[in-house]
Each structure stands twice: as C-alpha cells, then as structure tokens.
N, C-alpha and C positions, 0 to 999 in steps of 0.2 A: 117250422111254424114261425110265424113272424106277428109283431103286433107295426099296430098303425101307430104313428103319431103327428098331431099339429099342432101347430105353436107359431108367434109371430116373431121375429126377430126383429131391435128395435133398426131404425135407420142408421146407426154408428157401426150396431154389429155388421148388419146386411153390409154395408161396407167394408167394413174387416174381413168378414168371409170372400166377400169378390177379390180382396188383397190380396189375400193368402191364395186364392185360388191360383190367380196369377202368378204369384211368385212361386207356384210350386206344379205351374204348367202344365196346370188339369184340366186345358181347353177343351176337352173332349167331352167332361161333364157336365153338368147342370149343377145349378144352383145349388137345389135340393140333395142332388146326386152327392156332390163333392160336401154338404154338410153331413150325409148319413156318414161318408167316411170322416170327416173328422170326429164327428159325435161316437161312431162306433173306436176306433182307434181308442180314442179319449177314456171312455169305456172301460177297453181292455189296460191302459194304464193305469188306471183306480183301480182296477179289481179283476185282478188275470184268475182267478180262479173260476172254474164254474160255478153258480150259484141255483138250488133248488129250492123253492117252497112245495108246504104242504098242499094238497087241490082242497083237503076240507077244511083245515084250520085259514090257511091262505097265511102260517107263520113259515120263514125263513128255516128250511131243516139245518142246522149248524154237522158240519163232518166230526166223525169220532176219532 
C-alpha cells in the first residue's frame, strides 16, 4: 500500500534538488522520482523502525 502526496517545493529548493540530483548522477530519474528517494531515505534515517497506528483510535500503537 502506498499513499499519495503533493506539495510544492519552493524555487531555491527545486534547485537544490536538481543539484543534488546531478551530483549524485541520477540522470535516469525524474524530478519527482529522485525526490521520493530522497524523502524516503530521509525517512528511514529519522526513524528506522516500523511504525503502526491504530485503524480505530488512528493513535500511534507504541511496542512493548
């Protein structure tokens, strides 16, 4: 399962990102493509754990 997201990135970022793209010779992707990877990456270094919520409360279940 996957969820959607959209968002606009400002002019400086959107720059930044084409930077980084470049300098880390991910001509093959897109825009978009090469942001899901850094956003996901990014992600998994904040918080390498799996994380569940409840579906009825919609709280955070904490592991025991």
């Amino acid at each position: 399962m996957s969820t959607k997201f959209e968002f606009y990135l400002s002019d400086d970022d959107t720059e930044r990102l084409f930077a980084i793209k470049e300098d880390k010779e991910k001509d093959d992707l897109t825009g978009n493509e090469f942001a899901k990877e850094l956003l996901t990456r990014e992600l998994y270094r904040l918080h390498p754990h799996p994380v569940k919520y409840d579906d009825d409360t919609g709280e955070r279940v904490k592991e025991k």
